[in-house]
N, CA, C and O atoms as a Maestro MAE file, in Angstrom:
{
 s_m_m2io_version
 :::
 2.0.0
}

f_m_ct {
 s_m_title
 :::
 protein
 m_atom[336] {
  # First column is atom index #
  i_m_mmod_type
  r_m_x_coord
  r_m_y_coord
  r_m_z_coord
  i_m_residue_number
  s_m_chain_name
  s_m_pdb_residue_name
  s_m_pdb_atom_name
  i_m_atomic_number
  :::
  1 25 -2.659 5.685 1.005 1 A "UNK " " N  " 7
  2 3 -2.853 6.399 -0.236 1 A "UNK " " CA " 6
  3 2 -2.919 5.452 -1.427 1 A "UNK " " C  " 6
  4 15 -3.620 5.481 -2.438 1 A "UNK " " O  " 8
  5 25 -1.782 4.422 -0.921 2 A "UNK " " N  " 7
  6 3 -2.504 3.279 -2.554 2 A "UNK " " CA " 6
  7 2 -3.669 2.797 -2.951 2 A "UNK " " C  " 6
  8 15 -4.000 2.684 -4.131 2 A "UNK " " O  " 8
  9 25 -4.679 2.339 -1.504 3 A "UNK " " N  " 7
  10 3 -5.653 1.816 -1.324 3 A "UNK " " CA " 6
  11 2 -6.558 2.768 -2.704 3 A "UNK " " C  " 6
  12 15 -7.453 2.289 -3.400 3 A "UNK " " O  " 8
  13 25 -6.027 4.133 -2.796 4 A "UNK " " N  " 7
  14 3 -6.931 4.550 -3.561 4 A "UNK " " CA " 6
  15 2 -6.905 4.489 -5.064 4 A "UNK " " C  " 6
  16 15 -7.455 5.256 -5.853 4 A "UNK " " O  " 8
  17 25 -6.060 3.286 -5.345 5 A "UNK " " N  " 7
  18 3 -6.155 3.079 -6.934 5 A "UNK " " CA " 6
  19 2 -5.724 1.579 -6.762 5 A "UNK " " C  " 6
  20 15 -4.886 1.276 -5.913 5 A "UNK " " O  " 8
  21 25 -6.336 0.604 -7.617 6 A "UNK " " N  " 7
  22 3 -5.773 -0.608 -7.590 6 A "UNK " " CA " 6
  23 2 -4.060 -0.704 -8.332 6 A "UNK " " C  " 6
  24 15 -3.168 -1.524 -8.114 6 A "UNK " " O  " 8
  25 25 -4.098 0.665 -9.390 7 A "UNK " " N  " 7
  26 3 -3.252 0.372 -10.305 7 A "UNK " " CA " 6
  27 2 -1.878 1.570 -9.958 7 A "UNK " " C  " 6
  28 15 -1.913 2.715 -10.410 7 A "UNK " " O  " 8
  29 25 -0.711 1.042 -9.082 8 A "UNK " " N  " 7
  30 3 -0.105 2.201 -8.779 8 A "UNK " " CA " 6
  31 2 0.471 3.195 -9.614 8 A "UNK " " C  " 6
  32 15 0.726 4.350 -9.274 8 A "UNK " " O  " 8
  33 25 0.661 2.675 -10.733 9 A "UNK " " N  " 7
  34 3 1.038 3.676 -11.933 9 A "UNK " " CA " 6
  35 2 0.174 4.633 -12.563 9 A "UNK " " C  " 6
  36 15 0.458 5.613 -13.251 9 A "UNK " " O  " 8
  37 25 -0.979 4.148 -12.189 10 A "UNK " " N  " 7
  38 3 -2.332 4.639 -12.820 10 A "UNK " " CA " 6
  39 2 -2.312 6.267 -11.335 10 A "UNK " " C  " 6
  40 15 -2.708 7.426 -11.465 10 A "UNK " " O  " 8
  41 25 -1.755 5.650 -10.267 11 A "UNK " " N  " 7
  42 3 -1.919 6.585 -9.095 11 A "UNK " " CA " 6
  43 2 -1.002 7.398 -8.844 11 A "UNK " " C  " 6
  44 15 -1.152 8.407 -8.154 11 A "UNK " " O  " 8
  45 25 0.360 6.933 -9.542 12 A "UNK " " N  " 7
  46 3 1.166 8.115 -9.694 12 A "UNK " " CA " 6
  47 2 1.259 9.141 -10.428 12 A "UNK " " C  " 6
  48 15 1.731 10.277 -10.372 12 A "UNK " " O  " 8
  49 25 0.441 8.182 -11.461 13 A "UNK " " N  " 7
  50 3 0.375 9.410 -12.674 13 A "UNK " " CA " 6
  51 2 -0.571 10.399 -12.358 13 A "UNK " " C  " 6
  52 15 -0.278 11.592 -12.438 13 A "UNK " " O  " 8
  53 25 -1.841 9.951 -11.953 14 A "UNK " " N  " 7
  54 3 -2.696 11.420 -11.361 14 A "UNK " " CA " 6
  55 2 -1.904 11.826 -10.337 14 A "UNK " " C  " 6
  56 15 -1.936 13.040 -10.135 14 A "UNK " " O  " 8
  57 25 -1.143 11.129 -9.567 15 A "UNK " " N  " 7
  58 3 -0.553 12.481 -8.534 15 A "UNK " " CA " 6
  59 2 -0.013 13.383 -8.913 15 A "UNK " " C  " 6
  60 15 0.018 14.538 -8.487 15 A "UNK " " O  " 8
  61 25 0.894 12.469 -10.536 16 A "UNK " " N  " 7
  62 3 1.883 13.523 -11.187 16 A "UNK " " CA " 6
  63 2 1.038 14.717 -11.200 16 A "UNK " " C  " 6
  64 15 1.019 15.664 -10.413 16 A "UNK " " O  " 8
  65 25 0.009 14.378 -12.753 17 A "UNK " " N  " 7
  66 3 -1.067 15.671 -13.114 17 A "UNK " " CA " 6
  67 2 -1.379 16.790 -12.418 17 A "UNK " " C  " 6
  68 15 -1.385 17.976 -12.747 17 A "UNK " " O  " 8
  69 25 -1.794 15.897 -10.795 18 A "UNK " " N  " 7
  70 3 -2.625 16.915 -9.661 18 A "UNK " " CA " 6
  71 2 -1.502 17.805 -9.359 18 A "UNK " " C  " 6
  72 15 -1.700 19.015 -9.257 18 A "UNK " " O  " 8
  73 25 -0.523 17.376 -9.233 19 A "UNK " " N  " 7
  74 3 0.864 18.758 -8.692 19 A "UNK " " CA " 6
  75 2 0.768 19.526 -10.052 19 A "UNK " " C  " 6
  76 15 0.504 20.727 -9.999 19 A "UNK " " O  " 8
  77 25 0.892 19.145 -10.823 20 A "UNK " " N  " 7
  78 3 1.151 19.738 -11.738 20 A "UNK " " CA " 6
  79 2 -0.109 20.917 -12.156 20 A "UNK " " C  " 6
  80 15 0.338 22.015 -12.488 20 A "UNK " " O  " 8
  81 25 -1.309 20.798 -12.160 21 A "UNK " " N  " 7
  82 3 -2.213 21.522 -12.322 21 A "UNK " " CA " 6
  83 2 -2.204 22.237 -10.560 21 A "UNK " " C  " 6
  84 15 -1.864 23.408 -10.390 21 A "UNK " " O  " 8
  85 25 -2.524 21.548 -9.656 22 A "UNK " " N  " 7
  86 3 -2.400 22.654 -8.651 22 A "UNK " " CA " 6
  87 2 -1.016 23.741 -8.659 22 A "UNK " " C  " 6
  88 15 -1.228 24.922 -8.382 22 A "UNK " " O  " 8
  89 25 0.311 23.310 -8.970 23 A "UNK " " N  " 7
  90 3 1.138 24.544 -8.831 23 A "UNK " " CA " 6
  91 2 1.225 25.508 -9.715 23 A "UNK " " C  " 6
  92 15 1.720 26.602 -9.447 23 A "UNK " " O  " 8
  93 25 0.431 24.976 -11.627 24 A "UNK " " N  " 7
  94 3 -0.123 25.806 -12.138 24 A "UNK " " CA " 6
  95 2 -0.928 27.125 -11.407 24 A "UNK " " C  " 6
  96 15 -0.516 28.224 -11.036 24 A "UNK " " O  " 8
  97 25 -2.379 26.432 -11.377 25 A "UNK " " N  " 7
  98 3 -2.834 27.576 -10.411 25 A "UNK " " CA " 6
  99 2 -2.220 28.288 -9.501 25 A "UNK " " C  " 6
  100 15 -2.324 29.481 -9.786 25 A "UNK " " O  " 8
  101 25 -1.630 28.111 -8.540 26 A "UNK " " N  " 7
  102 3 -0.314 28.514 -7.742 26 A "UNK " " CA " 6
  103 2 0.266 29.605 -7.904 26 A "UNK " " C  " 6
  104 15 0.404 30.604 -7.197 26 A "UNK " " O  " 8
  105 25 0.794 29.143 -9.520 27 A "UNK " " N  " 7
  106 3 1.763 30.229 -10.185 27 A "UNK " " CA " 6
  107 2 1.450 31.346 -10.767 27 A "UNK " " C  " 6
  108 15 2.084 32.400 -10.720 27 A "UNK " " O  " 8
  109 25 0.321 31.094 -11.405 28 A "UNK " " N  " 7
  110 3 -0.511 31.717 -12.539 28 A "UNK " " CA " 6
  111 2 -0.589 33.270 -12.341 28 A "UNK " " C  " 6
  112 15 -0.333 34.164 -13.148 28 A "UNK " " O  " 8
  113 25 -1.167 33.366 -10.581 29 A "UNK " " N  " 7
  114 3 -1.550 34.619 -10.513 29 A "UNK " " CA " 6
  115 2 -0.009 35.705 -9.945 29 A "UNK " " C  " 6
  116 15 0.127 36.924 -9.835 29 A "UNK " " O  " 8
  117 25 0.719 34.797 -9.754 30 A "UNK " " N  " 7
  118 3 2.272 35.352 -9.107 30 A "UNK " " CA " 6
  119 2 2.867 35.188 -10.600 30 A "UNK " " C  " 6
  120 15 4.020 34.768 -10.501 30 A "UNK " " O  " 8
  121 25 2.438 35.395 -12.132 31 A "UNK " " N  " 7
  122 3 3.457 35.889 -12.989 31 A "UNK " " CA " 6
  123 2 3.104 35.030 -14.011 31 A "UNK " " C  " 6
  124 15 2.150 34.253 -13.985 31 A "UNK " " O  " 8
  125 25 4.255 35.257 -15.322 32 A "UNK " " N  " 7
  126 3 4.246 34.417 -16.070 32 A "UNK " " CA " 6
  127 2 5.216 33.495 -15.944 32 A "UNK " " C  " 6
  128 15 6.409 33.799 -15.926 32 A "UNK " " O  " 8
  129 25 4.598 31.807 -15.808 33 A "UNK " " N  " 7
  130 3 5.894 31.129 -15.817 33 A "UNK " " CA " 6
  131 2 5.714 30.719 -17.421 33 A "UNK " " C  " 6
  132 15 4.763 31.010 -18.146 33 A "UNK " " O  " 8
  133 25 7.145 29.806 -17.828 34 A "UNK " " N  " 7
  134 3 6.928 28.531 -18.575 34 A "UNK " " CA " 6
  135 2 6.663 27.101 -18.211 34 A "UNK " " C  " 6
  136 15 6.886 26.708 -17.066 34 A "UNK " " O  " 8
  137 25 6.207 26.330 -19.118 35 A "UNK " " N  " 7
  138 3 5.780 25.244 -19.003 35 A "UNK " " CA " 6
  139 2 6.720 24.478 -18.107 35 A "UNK " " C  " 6
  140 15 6.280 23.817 -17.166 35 A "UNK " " O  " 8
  141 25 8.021 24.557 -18.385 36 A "UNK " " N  " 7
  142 3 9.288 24.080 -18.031 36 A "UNK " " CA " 6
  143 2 9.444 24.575 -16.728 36 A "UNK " " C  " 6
  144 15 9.708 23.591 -16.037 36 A "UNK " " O  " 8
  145 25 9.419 25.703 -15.943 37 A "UNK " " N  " 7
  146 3 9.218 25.826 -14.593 37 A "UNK " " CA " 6
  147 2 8.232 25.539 -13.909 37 A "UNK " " C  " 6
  148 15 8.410 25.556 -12.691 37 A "UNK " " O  " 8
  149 25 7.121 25.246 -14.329 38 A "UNK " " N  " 7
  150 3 5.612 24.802 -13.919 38 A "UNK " " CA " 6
  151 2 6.247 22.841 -13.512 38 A "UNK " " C  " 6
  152 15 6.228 21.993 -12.621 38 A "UNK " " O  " 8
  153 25 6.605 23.020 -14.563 39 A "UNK " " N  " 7
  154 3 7.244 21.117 -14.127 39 A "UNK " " CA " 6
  155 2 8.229 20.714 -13.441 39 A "UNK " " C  " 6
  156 15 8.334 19.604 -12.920 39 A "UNK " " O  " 8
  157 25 9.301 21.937 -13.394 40 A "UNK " " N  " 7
  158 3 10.368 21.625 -12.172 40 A "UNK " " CA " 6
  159 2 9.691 21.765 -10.878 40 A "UNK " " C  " 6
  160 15 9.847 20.918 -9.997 40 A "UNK " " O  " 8
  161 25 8.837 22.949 -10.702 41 A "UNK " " N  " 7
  162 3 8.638 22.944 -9.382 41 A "UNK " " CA " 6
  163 2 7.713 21.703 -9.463 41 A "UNK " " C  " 6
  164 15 7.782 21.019 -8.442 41 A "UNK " " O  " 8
  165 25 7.107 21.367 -10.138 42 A "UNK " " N  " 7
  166 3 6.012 20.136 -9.623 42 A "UNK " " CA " 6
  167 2 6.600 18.699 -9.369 42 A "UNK " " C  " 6
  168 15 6.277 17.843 -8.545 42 A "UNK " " O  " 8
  169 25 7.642 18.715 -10.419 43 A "UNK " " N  " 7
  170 3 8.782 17.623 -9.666 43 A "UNK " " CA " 6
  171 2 9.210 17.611 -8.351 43 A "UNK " " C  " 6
  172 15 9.547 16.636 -7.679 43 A "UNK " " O  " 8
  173 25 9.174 18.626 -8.083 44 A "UNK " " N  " 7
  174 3 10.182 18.754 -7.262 44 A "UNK " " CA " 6
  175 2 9.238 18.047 -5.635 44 A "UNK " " C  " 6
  176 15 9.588 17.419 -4.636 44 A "UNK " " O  " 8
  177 25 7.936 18.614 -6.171 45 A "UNK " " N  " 7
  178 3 6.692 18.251 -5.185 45 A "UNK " " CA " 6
  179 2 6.522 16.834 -4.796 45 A "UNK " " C  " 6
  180 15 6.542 16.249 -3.713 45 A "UNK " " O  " 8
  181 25 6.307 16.385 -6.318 46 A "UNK " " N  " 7
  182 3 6.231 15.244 -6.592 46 A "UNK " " CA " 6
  183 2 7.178 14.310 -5.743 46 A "UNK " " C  " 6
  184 15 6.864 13.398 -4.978 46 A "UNK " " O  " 8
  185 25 8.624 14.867 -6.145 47 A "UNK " " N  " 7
  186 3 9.598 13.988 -5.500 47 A "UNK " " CA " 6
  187 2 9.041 13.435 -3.689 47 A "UNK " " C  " 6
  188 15 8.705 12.337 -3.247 47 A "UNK " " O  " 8
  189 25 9.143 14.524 -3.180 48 A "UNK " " N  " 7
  190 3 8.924 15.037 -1.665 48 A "UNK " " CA " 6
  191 2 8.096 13.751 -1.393 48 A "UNK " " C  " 6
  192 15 8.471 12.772 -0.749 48 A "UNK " " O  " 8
  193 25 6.697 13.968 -2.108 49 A "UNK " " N  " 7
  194 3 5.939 13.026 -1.697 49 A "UNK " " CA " 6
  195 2 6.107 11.714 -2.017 49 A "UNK " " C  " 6
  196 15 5.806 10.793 -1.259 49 A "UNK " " O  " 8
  197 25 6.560 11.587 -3.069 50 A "UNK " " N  " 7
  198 3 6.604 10.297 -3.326 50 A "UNK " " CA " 6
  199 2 7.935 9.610 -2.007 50 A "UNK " " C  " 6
  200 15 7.683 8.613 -1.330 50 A "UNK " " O  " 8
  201 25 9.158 10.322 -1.901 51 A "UNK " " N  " 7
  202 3 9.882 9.355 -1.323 51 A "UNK " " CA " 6
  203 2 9.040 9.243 0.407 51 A "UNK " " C  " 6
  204 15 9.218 8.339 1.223 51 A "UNK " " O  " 8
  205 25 8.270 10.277 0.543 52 A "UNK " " N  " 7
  206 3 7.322 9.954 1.843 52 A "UNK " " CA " 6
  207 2 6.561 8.749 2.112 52 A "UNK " " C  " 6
  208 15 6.391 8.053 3.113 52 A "UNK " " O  " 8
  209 25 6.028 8.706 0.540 53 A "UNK " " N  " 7
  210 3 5.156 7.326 0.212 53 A "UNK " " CA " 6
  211 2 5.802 6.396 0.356 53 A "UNK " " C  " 6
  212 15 5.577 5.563 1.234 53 A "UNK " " O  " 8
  213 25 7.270 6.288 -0.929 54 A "UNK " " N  " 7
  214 3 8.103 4.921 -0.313 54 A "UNK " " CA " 6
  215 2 8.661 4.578 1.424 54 A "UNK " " C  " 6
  216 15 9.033 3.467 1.801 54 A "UNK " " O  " 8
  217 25 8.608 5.640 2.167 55 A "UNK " " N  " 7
  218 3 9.028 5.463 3.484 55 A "UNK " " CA " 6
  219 2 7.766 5.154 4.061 55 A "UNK " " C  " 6
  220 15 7.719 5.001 5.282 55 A "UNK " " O  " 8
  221 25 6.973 5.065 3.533 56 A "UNK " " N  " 7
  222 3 5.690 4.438 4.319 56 A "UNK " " CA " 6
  223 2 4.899 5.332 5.095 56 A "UNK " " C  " 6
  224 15 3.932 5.185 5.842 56 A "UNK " " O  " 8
  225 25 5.447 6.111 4.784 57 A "UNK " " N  " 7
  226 3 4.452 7.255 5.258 57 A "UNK " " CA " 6
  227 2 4.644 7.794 6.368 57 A "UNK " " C  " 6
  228 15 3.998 8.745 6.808 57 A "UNK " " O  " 8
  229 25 5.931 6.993 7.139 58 A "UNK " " N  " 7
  230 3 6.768 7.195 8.661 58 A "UNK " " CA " 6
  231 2 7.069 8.139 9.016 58 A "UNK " " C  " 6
  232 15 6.840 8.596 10.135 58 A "UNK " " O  " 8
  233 25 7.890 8.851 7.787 59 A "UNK " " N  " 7
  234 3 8.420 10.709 8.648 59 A "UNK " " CA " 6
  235 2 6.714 11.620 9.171 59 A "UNK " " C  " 6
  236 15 5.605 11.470 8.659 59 A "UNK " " O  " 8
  237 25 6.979 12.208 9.926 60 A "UNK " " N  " 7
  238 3 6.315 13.548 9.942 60 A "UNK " " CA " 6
  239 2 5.303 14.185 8.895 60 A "UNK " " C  " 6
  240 15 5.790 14.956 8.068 60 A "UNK " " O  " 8
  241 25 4.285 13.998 8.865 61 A "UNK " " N  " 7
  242 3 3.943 14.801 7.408 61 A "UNK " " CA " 6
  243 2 4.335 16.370 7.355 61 A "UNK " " C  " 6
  244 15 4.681 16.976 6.341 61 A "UNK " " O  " 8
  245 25 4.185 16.995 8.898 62 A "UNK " " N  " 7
  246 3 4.737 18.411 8.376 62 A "UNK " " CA " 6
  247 2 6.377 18.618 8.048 62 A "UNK " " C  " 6
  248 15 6.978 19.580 7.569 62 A "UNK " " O  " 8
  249 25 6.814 17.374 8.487 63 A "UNK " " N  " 7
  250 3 8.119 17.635 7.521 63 A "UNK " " CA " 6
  251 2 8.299 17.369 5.963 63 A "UNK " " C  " 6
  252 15 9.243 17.402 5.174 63 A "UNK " " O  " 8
  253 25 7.114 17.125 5.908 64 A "UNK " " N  " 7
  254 3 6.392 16.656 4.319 64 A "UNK " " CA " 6
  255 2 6.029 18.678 3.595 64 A "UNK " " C  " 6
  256 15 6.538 19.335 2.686 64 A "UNK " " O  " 8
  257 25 4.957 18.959 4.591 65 A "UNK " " N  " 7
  258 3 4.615 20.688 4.510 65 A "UNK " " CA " 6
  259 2 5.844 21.179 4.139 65 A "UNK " " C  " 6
  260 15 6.108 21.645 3.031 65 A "UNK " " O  " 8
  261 25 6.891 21.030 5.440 66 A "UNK " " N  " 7
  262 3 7.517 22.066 5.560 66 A "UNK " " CA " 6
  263 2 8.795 22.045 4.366 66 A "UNK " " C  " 6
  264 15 9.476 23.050 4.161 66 A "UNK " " O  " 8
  265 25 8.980 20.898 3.710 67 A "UNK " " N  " 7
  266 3 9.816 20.855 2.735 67 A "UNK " " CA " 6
  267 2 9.486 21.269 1.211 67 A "UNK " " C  " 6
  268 15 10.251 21.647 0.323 67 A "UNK " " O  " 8
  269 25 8.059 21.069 1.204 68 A "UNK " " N  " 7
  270 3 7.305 22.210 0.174 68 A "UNK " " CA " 6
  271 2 7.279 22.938 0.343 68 A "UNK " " C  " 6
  272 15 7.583 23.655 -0.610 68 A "UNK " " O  " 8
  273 25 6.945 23.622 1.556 69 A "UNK " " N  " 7
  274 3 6.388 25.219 1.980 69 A "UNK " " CA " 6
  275 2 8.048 26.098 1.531 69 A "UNK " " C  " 6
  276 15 8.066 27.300 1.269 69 A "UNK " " O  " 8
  277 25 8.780 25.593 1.526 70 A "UNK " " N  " 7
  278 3 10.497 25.887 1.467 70 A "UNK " " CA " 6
  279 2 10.310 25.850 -0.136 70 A "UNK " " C  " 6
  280 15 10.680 26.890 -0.680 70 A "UNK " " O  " 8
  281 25 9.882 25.000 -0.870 71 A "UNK " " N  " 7
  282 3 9.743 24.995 -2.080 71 A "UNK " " CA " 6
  283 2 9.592 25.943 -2.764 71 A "UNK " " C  " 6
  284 15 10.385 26.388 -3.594 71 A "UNK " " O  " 8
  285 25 8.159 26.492 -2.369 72 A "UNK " " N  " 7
  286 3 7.457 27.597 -2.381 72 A "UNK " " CA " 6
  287 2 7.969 28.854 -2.333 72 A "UNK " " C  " 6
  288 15 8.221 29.429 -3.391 72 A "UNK " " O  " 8
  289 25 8.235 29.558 -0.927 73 A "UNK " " N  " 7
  290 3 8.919 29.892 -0.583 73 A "UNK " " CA " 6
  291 2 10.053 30.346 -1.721 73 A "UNK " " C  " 6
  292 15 9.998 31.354 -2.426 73 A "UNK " " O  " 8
  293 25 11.164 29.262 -1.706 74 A "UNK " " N  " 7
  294 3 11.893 30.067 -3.005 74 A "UNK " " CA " 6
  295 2 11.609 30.540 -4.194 74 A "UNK " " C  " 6
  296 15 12.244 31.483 -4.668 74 A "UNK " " O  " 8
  297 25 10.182 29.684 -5.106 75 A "UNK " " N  " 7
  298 3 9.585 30.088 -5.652 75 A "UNK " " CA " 6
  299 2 9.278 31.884 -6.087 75 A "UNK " " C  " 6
  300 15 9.252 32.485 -7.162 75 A "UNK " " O  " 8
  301 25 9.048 32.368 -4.424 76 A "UNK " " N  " 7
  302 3 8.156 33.180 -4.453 76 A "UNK " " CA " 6
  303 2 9.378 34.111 -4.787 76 A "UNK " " C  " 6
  304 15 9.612 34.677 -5.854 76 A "UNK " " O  " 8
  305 25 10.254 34.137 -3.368 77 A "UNK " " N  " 7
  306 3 11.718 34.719 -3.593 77 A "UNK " " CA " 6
  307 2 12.497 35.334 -5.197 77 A "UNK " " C  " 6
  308 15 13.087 36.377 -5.476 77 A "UNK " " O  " 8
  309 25 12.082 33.909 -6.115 78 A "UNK " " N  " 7
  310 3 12.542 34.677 -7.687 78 A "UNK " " CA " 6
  311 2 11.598 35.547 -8.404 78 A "UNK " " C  " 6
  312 15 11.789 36.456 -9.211 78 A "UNK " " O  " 8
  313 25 10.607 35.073 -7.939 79 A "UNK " " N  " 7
  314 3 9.637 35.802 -8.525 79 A "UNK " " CA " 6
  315 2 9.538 37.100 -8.430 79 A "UNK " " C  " 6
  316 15 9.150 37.666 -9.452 79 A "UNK " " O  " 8
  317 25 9.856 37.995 -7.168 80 A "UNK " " N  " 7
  318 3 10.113 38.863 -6.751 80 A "UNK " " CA " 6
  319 2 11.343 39.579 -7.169 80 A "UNK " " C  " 6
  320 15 11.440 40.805 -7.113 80 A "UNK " " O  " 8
  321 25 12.346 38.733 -7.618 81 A "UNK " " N  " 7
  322 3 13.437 39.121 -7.814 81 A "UNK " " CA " 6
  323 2 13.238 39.549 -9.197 81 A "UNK " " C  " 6
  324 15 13.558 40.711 -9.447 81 A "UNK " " O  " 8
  325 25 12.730 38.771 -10.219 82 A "UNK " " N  " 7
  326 3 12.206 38.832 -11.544 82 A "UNK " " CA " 6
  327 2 11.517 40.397 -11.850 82 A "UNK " " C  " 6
  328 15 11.958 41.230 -12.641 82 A "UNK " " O  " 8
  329 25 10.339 40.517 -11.000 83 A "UNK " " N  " 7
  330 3 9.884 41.853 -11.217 83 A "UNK " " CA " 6
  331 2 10.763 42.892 -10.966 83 A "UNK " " C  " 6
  332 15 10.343 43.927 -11.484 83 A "UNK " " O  " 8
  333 25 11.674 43.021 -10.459 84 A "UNK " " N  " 7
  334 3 12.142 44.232 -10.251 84 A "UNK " " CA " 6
  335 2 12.941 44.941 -10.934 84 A "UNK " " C  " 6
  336 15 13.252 46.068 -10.547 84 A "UNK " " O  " 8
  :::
 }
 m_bond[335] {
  # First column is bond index #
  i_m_from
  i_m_to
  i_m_order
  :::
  1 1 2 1
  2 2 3 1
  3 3 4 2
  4 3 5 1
  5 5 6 1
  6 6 7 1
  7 7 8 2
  8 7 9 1
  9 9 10 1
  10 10 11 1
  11 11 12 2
  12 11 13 1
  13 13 14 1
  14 14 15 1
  15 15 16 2
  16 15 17 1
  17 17 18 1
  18 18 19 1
  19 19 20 2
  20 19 21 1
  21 21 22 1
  22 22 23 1
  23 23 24 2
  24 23 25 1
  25 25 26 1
  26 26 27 1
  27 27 28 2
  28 27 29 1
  29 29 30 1
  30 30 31 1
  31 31 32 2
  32 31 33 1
  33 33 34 1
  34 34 35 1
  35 35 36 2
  36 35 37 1
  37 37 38 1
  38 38 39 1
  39 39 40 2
  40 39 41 1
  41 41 42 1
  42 42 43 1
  43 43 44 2
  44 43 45 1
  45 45 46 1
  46 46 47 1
  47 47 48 2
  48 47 49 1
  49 49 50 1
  50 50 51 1
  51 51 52 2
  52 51 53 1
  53 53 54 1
  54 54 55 1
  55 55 56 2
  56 55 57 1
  57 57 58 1
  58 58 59 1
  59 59 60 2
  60 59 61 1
  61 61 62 1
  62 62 63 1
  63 63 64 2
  64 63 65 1
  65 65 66 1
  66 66 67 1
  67 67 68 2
  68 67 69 1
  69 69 70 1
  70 70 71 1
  71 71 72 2
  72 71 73 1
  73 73 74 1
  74 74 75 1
  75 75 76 2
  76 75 77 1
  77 77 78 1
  78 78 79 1
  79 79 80 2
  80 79 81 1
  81 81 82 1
  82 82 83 1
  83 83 84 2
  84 83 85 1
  85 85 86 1
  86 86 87 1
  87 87 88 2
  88 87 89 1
  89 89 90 1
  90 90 91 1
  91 91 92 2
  92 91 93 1
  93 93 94 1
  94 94 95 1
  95 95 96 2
  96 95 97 1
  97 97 98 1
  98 98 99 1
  99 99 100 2
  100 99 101 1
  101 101 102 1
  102 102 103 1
  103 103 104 2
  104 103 105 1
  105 105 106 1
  106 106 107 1
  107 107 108 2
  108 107 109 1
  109 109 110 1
  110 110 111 1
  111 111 112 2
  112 111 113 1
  113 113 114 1
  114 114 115 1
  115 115 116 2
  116 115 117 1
  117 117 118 1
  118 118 119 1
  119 119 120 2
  120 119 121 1
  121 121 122 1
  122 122 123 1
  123 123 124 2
  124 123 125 1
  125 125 126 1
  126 126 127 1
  127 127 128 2
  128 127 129 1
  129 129 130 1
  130 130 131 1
  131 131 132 2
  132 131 133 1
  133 133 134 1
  134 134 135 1
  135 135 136 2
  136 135 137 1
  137 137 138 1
  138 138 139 1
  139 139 140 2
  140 139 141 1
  141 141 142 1
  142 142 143 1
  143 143 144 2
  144 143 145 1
  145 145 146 1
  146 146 147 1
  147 147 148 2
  148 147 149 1
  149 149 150 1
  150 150 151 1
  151 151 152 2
  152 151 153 1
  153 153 154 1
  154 154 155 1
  155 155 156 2
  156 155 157 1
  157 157 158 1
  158 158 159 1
  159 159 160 2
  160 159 161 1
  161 161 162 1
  162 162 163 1
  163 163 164 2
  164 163 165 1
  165 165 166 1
  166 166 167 1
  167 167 168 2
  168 167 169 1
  169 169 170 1
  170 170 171 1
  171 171 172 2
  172 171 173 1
  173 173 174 1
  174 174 175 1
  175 175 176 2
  176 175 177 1
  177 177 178 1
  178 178 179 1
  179 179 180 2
  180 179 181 1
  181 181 182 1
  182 182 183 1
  183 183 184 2
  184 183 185 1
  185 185 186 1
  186 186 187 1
  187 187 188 2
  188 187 189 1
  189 189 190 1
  190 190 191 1
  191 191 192 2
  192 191 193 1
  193 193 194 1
  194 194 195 1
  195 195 196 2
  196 195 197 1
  197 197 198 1
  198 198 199 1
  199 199 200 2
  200 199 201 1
  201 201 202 1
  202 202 203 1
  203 203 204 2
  204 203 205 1
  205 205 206 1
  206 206 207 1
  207 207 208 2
  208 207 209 1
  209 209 210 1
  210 210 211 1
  211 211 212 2
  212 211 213 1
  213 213 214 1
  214 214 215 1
  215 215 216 2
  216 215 217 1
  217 217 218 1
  218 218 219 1
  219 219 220 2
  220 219 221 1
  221 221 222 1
  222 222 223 1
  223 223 224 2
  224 223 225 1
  225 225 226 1
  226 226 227 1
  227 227 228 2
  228 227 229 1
  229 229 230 1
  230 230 231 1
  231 231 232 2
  232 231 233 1
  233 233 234 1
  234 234 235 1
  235 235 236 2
  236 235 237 1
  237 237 238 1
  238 238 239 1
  239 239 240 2
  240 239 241 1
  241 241 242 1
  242 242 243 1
  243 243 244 2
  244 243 245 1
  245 245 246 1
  246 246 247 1
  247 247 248 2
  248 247 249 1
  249 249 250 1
  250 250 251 1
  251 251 252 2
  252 251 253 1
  253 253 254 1
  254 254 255 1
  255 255 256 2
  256 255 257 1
  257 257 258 1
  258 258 259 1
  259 259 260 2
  260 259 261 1
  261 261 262 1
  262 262 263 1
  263 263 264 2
  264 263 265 1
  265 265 266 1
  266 266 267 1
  267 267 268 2
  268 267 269 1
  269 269 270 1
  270 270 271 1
  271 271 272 2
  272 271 273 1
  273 273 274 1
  274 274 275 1
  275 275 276 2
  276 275 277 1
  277 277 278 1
  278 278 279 1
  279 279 280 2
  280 279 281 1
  281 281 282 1
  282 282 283 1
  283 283 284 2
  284 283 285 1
  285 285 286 1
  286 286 287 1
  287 287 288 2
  288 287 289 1
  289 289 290 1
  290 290 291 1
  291 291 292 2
  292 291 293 1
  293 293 294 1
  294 294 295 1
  295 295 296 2
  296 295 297 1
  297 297 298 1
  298 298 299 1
  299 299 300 2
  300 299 301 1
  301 301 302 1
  302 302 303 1
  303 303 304 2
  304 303 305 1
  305 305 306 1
  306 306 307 1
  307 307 308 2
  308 307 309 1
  309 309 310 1
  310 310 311 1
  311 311 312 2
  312 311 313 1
  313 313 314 1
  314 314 315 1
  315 315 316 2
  316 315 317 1
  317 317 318 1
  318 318 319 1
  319 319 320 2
  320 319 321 1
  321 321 322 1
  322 322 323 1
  323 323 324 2
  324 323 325 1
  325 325 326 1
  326 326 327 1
  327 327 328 2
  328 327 329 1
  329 329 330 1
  330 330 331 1
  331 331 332 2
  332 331 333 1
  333 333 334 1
  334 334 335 1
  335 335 336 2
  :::
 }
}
């Protein structure tokens, strides 16, 4: 995944962005969030992958999925809880 930027800061930072605009979309149609929950959960993404990256990429990637998909998942859980 570095290979794809010479500049790794330059590559974290679009990774940052890309979570961040994909869990936008994500969210968008499941409610109103704030800006401020749009960025925890994308941290939270962020994190996941990145310490995957520092491990070299060694674990499992679906233990990569499945620790987002859990993410998610609770996500969805408040959301639900919220409407009611």
């Amino acid at each position: 995944m570095l290979i794809i930027t010479k500049e790794p800061r330059e590559f974290y930072s679009t990774l940052r962005k890309e979570i961040a605009h994909a869990i936008e979309l994500y969210m968008r149609p499941r409610g109103s969030f704030s800006v401020r929950q749009v960025e925890v959960i994308s941290n939270g993404i962020y994190a996941i992958i990145f310490n995957w990256i520092l491990n070299d990429c060694k674990p499992d990637i679906r233990d990569v999925y499945q620790s987002i998909n859990l993410l998610l998942e609770h996500l969805e859980s408040n959301t639900k809880t919220l409407k009611k």
